[in-house]
Structure formats: structure tokens, C-alpha cells
C-alpha positions as a Python dict, from the first residue, in 0.01 Angstrom:
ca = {
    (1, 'X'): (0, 0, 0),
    (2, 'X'): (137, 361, -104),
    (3, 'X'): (108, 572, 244),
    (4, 'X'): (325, 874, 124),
    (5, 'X'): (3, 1059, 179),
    (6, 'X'): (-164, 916, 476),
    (7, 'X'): (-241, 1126, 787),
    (8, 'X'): (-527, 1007, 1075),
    (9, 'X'): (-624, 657, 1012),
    (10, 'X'): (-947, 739, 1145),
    (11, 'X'): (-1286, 658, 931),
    (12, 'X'): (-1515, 966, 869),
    (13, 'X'): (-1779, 817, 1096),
    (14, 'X'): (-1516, 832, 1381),
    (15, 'X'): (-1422, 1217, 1294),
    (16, 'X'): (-1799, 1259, 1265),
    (17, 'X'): (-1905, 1078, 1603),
    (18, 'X'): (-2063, 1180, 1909),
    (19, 'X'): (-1829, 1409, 2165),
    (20, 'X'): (-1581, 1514, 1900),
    (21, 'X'): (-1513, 1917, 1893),
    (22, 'X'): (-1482, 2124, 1581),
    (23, 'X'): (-1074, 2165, 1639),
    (24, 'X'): (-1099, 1758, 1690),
    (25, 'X'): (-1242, 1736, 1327),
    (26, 'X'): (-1035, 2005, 1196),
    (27, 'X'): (-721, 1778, 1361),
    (28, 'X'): (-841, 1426, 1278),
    (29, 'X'): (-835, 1520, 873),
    (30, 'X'): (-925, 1229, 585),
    (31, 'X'): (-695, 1009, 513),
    (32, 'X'): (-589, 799, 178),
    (33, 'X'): (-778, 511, 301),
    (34, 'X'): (-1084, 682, 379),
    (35, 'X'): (-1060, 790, -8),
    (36, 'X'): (-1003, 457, -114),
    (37, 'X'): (-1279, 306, 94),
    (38, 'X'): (-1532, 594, -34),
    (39, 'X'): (-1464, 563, -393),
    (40, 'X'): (-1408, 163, -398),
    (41, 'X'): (-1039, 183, -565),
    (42, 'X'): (-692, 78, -372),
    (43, 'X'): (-506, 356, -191),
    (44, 'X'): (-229, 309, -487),
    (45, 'X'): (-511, 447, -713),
    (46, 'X'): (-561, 752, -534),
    (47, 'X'): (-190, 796, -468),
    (48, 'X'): (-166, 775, -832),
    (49, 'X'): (-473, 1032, -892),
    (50, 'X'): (-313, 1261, -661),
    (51, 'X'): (-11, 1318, -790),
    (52, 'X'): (-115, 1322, -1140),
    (53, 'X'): (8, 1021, -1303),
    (54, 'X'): (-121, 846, -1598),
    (55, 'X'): (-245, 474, -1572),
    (56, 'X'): (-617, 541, -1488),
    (57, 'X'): (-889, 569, -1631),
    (58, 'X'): (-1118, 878, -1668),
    (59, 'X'): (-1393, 741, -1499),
    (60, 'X'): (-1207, 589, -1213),
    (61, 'X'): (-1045, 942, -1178),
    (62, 'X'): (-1330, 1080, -1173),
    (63, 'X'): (-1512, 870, -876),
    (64, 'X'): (-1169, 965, -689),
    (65, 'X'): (-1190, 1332, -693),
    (66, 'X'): (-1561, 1272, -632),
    (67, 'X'): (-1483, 1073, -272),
    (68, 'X'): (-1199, 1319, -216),
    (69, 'X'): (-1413, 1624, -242),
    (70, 'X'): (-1712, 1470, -21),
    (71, 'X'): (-1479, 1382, 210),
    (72, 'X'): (-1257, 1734, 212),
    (73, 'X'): (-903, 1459, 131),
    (74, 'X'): (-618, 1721, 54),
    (75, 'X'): (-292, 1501, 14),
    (76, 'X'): (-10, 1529, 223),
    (77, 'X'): (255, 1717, 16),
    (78, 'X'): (499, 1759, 305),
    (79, 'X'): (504, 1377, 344),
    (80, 'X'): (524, 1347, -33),
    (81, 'X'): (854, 1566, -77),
    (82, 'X'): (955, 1375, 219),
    (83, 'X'): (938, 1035, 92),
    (84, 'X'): (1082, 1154, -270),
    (85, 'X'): (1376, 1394, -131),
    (86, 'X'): (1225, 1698, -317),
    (87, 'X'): (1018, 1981, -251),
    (88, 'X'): (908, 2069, -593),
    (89, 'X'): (969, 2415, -532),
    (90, 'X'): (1237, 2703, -605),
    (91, 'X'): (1309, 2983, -399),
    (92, 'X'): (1354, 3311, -551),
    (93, 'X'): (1588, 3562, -409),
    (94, 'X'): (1556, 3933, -607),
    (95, 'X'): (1684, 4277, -452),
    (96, 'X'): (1429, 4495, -645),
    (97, 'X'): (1123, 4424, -833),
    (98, 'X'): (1135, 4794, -989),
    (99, 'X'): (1310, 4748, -1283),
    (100, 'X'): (1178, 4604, -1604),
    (101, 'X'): (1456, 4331, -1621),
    (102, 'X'): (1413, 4194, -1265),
    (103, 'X'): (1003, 4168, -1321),
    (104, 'X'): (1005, 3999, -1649),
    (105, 'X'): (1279, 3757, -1538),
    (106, 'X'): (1072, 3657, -1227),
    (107, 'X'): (807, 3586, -1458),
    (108, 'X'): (996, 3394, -1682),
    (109, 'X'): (1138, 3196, -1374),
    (110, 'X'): (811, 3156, -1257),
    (111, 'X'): (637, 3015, -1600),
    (112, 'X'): (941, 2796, -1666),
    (113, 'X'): (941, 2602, -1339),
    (114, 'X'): (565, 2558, -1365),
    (115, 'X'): (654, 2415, -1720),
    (116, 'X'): (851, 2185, -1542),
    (117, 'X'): (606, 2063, -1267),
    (118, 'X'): (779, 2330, -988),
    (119, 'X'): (638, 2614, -785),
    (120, 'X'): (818, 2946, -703),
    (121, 'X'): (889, 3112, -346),
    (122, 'X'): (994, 3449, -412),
    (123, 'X'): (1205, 3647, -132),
    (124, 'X'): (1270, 4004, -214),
    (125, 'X'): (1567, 4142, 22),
    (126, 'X'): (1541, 4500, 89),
    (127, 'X'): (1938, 4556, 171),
    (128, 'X'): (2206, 4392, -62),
    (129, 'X'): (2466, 4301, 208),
    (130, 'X'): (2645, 3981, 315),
    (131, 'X'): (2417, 3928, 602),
    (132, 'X'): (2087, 3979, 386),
    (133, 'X'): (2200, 3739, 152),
    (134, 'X'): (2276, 3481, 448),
    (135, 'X'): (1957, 3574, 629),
    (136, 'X'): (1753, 3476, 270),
    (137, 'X'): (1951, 3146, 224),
    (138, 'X'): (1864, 3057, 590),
    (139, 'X'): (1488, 3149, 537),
    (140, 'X'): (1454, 2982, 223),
    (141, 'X'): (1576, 2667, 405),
    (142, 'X'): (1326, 2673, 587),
    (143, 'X'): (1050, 2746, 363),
    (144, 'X'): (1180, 2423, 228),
    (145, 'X'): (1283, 2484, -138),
    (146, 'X'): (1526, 2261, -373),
    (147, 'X'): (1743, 2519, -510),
    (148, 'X'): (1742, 2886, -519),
    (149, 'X'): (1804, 3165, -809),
    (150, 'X'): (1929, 3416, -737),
    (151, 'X'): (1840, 3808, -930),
    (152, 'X'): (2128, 3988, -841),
    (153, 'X'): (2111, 4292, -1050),
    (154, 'X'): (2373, 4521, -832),
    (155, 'X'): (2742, 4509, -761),
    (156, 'X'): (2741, 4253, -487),
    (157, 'X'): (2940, 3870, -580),
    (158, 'X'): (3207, 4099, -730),
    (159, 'X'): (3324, 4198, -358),
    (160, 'X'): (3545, 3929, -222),
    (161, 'X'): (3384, 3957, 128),
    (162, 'X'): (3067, 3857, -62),
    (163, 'X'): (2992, 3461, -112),
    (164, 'X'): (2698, 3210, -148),
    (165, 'X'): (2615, 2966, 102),
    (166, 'X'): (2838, 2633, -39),
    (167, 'X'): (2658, 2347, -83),
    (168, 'X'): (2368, 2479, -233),
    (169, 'X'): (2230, 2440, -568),
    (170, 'X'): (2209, 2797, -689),
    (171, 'X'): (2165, 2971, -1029),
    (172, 'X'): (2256, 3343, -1037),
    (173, 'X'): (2141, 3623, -1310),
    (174, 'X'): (2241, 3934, -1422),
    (175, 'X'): (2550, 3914, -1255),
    (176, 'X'): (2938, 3930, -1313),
    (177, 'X'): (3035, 3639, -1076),
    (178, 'X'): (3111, 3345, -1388),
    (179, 'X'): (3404, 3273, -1216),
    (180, 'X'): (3267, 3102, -880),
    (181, 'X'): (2921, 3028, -945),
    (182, 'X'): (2712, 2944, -1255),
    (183, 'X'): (2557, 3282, -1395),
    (184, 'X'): (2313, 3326, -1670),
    (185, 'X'): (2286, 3676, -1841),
    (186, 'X'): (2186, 3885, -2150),
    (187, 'X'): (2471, 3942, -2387),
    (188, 'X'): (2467, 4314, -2255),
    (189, 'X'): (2786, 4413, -2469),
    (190, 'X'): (2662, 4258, -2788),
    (191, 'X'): (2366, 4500, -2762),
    (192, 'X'): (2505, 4733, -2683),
    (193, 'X'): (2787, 4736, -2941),
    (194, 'X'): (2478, 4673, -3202),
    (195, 'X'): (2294, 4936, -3110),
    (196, 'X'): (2629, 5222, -3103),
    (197, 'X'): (2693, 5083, -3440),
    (198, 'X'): (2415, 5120, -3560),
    (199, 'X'): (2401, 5487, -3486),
    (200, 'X'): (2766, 5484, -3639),
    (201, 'X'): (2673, 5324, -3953),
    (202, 'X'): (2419, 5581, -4003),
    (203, 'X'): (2677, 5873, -4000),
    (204, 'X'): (2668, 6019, -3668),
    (205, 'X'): (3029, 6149, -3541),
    (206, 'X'): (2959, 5980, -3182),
    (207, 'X'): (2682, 5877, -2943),
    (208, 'X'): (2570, 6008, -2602),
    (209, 'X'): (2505, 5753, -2336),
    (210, 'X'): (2222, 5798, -2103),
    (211, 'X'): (2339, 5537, -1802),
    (212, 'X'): (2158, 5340, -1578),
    (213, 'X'): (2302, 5385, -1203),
    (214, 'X'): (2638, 5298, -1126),
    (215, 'X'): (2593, 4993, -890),
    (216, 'X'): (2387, 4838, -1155),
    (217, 'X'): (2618, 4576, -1339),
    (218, 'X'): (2385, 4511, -1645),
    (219, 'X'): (2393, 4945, -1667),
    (220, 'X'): (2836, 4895, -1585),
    (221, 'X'): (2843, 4644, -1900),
    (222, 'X'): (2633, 4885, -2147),
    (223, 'X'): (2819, 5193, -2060),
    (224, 'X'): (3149, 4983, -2064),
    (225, 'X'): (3005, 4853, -2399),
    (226, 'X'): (2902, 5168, -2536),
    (227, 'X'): (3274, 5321, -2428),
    (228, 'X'): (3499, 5075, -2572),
    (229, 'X'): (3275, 5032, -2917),
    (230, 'X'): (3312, 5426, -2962),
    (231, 'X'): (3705, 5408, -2896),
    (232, 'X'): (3765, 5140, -3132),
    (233, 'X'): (3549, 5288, -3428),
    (234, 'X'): (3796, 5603, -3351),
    (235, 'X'): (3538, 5824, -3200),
    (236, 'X'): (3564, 6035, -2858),
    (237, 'X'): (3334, 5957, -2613),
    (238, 'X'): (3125, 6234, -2483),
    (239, 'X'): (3029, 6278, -2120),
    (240, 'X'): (2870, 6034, -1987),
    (241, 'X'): (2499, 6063, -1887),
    (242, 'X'): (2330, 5899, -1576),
    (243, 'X'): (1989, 5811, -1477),
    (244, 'X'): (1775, 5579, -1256),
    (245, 'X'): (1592, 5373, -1490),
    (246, 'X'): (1297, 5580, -1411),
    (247, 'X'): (1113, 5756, -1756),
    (248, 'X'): (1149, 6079, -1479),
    (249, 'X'): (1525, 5998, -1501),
    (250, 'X'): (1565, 6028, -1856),
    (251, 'X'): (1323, 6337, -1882),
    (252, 'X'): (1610, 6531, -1660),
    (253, 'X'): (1893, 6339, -1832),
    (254, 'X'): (1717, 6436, -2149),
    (255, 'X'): (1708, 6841, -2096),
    (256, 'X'): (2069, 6881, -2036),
    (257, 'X'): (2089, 6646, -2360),
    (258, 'X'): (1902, 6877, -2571),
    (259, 'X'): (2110, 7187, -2491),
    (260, 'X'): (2422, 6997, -2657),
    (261, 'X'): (2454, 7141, -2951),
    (262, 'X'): (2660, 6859, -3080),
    (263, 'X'): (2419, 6569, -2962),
    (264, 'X'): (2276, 6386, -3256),
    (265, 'X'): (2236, 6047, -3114),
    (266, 'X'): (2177, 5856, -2810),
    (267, 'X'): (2181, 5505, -2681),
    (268, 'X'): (1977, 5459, -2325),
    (269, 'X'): (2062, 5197, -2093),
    (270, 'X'): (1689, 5115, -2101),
    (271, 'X'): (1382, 5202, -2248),
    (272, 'X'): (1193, 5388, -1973),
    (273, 'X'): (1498, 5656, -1946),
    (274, 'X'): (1451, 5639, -2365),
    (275, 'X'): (1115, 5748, -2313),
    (276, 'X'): (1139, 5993, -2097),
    (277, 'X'): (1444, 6163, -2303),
    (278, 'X'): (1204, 6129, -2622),
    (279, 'X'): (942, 6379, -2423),
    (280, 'X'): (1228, 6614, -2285),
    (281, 'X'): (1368, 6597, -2651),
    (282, 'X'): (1016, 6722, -2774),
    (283, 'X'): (915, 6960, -2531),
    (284, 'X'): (1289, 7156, -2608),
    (285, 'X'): (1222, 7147, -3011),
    (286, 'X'): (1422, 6910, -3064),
    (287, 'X'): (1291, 6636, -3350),
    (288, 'X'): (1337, 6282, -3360),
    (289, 'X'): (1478, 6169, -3537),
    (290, 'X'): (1555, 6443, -3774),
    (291, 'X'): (1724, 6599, -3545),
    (292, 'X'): (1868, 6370, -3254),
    (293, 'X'): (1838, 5952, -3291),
    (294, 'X'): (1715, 5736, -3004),
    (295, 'X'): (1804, 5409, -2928),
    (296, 'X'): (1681, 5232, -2615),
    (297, 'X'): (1756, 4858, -2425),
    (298, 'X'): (1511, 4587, -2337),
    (299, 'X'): (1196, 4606, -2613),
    (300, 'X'): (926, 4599, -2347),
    (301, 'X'): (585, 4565, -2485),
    (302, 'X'): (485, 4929, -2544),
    (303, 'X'): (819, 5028, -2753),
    (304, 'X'): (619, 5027, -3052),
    (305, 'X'): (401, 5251, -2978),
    (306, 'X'): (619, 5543, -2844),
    (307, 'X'): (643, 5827, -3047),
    (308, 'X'): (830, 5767, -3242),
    (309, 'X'): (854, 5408, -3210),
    (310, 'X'): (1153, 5275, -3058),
    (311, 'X'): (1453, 5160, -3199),
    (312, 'X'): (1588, 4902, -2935),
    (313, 'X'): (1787, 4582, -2837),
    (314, 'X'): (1594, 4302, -2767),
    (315, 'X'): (1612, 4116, -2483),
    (316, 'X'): (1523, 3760, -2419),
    (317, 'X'): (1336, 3750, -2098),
    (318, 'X'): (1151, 3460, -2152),
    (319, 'X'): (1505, 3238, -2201),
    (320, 'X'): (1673, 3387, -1987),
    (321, 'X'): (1427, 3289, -1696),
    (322, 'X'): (1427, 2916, -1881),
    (323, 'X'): (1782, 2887, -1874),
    (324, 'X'): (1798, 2971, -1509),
    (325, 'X'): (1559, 2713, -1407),
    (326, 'X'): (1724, 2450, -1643),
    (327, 'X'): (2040, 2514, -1462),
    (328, 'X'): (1935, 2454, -1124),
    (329, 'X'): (1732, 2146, -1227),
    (330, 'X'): (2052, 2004, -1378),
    (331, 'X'): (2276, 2064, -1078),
    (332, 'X'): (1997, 1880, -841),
    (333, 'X'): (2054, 1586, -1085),
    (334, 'X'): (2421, 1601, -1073),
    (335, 'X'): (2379, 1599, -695),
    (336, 'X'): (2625, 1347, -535),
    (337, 'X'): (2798, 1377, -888),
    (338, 'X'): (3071, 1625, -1027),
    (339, 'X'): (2935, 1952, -990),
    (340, 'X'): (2812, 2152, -1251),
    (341, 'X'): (3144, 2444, -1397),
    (342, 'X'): (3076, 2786, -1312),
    (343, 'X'): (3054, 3021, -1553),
    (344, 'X'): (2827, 3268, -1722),
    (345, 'X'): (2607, 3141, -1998),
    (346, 'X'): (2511, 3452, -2260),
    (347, 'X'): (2176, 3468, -2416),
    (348, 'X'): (2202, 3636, -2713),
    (349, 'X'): (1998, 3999, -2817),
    (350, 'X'): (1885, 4176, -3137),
    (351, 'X'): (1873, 4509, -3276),
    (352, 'X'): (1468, 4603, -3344),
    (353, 'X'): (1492, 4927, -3558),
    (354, 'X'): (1177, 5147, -3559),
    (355, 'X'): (1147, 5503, -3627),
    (356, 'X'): (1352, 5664, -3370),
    (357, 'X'): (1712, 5666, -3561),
    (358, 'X'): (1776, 5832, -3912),
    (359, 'X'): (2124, 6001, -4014),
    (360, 'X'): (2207, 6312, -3860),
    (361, 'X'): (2073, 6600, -3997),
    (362, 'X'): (2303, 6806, -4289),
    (363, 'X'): (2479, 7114, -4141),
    (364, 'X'): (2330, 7317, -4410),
    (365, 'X'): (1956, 7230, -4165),
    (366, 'X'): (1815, 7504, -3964),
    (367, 'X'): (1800, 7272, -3654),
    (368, 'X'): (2200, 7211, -3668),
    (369, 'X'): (2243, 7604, -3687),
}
């Protein structure tokens, strides 16, 4: 007999008798074999019904979820994970769910391991520090989860003082930390070199960068990106240009931008800051892209229909969030096995060009006088 999900052995007439309180019947729950007795199968059946497996038929099925909902059954998933060494679920760890990137990769966690029969427990940590990350390991532990991913978006497994619990089967993204744990992350300098030469390619002498904050590594790589691609194409990079993320960000970034004479193209580390500069742009007279070109970073769903529309690098969300959740399913298989190599696997992006870039206006034009 399968008893992975058997509780009270107690018969509903028992739970039902004379002298019995409510908290008694609330204690003294159904059991398997009070399923199994109600719908007239073997408790293997309704093991088997509960946990989804093929091997019976619709009608039997059917008689089971019929005795289990007269008799209020829920199965035992605690004793379950118990009995197969697994918890079916994977924790989450994220320091901000304000940025586009961290949200959509959450999600695409989250719909992955449900592909693959898993739930999510998402802990957001308010502080990225040592003893924050520690504290979330330890809590996580005991929420009882099989492996953890981590979205670690700032500066943080770059610090030497800064380490992962050992032992534990984790998965980080957006990060630079290849070298000692197993990282997956958007090919931010690929972008980011498509997008600056794109805005070469088109004529412009050089291209402004509005930034994403500093302790942001995906907003390091692009502005790294962005710096390097501009040196080796033999063009001077101009000041750089910081922001937030925040559309606000890139409306303030995006009035100093418009008093630059010499600004005829620029590449935002997102596409909130590129909206925001598009309005600031506007509002100061200045046309796009006629007059300045726009490029933003991450194609979220409304780029399309920003005015103009957005010319932008795509980012694969949806794989990125599959690739993390492939990666900490393989390392629970290798368990007890060589470990899985760290190192940082790149998923790649593409250049969507809209109506925001052009070649830079002739300086014969009355806006380039």
C-alpha cells in the first residue's frame, strides 16, 4: 500500500461521532484510506490520482476526486517531498522588483518552473549586504525549497567579502560572478555594441550615453560597452549621462541632452529613461529623429508605440528565466555527482529598428544652426 500521503487513520464516521469538537475534526483530517474506501479503488489508485500520473482511467479518476471532495481529502505534500527527497519548489531571491529586467525575469522563472512541474517562493531582500544574503539562504531553508536563483542585478558577488552559502544548488542572473558560481545573463555588450553601431553606420560622429546607475552591473556592461565600441570605431566619447531607470530619469537626463549642440544620437541603458528623453527631446524642439536619434535597451511591450517608435535591443526574458531554471534542475541531478562548472552562460539579443534613428541631420539644416 502507497502511504506517502496518509495522515489520521481514522474513518469519517469516527471524525464525525458523538463528543468530537470542531478543532478535533479540523485535527483528525481524511486520510488515503478513507478515499479509497469511499470511492471503492486501492489507496495506490488515489496515490496515483493525486499526484497526477497516468495509468487510470477517466472514470475511475473521476469517482476519486468525487470521494476526495465529499470527504474534504487534501494530500499530504509535506510527506510526499519527504518520501521523494524533493520539494518541488524554487526559492527566488531578487533585490528589487522595480526594474523592467528583474520583473520579467521573475516571470519567466516563474512560468518555466511551472513548465517543469515546480512552484516558485519568491524572497525580495530590501538591503544587498552579506548578512541579507545569508539571512535569505537561511529562510529559504526553511521554507523548504530545492534550489534557489538568485536576481542579483547590483554590484554585490564581485566583492570578495561577498559569497553564497556552499553546498547549495544555486543559479545566479544578471551578474558578473562566472568565475565562482554558474551565472546566466543577457549578452549586454553585444547589444550594446549593435545598437552604437548602428548609430555609427548611419553617420553620426559619436553617441551620447544615457546610463543606468552605477551599482547596476547590467547598466556597468552597457556603458562599458558603449565606451569601448566608440574608442575602437575612432570616435571620442562624450560625457557620460546617468539616470535611474525611471522615464522621470531620462526626462532630466534628457534636458541637459538637448542643450548639446553637438548631440545627434543617443543610446539609453533602457527604455523607460529612452522614453522619458524622447518627451524632454520634444518639449525643447528638438525632433526625432531628424534631429537627434534614439536608441533604447530591453523592447518591453509598449516600444512600438512610443512616439516615435523605438529603436531598441531586444532582450530575451523569456530564455533567460528558462535557462535559469534549467540550470538549477541540472545541478539537483548532478547531486552526489561532479558539480556543474561555473561560468556565465550569454543569451544572445537583437537590434529592433523602428522610427527613432535616421542620419544626422546636414549642417546646411536650420536645426544644426
Amino acid at each position: 500500500m502507497d502511504t506517502t500521503d496518509s495522515e489520521s487513520a481514522s474513518t469519517p464516521q469516527t471524525r464525525a461521532g458523538a463528543g468530537t469538537t470542531r478543532a478535533d475534526r479540523r485535527v483528525q483530517r481524511a486520510s488515503m484510506a478513507d478515499v479509497a474506501r469511499l470511492a471503492g479503488v486501492s489507496s495506490q489508485t488515489v496515490s496515483r490520482v493525486s499526484n497526477g500520473y497516468s495509468g487510470v482511467t477517466e472514470e475511475t479518476r473521476q469517482q476519486v476526486l468525487a470521494a476526495m471532495k465529499e470527504l474534504g481529502y487534501r494530500p499530504n505534500s509535506a510527506a510526499r517531498a519527504l518520501k521523494r527527497g524533493e520539494f518541488r519548489t524554487i526559492g527566488v531571491i531578487t533585490f528589487s522588483l522595480a526594474t523592467t529586467g528583474n520583473v520579467r525575469t521573475l516571470e519567466a522563472i516563474a512560468t518555466s518552473a511551472a513548465h517543469e512541474g515546480y512552484a516558485v517562493t519568491l524572497l525580495p531582500v530590501a538591503v544587498p549586504t552579506q548578512d541579507e544574503v545569508r539571512g535569505a539562504f537561511s529562510r529559504l531553508g526553511e521554507l523548504a525549497v530545492d534550489a534557489v536563483i538568485v536576481i542579483m542585478e547590483v554590484h554585490l558577488l564581485d566583492a570578495a567579502t561577498v559569497s553564497l552559502p556552499p553546498g547549495v544548488q544555486v543559479v545566479v542572473a544578471d551578474s558578473d560572478a562566472g568565475d565562482r558560481y554558474s551565472v546566466v545573463d543577457t549578452d549586454q555588450a553585444g547589444g550594446t555594441r549593435a545598437a552604437v553601431r548602428h548609430l555609427l553606420d548611419l553617420g553620426h560622429r559619436t553617441v551620447w550615453h544615457l546610463a543606468g546607475p552605477q551599482e547596476s552591473f547590467a547598466a556597468q556592461r552597457r556603458a562599458d560597452a558603449w565606451r569601448v565600441t566608440l574608442t575602437d570605431a575612432g570616435c571620442a566619447p562624450p560625457p557620460l549621462v546617468r539616470g535611474d531607470w525611471s522615464a522621470e530619469s531620462g526626462y532630466q537626463a534628457g534636458l541637459r541632452l538637448a542643450d548639446e549642440a553637438d548631440c545627434s544620437a543617443v543610446f539609453a541603458a533602457n527604455d523607460q529613461m529612452a522614453l522619458g528623453l524622447l518627451r524632454a527631446l520634444h518639449e525643447r524642439g528638438r525632433r526625432v529623429p531628424e534631429d537627434v536619434s534614439v536608441i533604447g535597451f530591453d523592447d518591453i511591450p509598449e516600444a512600438g508605440s512610443f512616439l516615435p517608435p523605438l529603436t531598441t535591443v531586444h532582450q530575451d526574458f523569456a530564455e533567460v528565466g528558462r535557462r535559469c531554471v534549467e540550470g538549477v534542475l541540472r545541478q539537483m541531478r548532478e547531486d552526489g555527482e561532479e558539480m556543474t562548472e561555473p561560468g556565465t552562460t550569454l543569451v544572445p539579443t537583437r537590434l529592433v529598428m523602428r522610427g527613432s534613428t535616421a542620419s544626422p541631420p546636414s549642417p546646411s539644416s536650420p536645426s544644426s544652426l
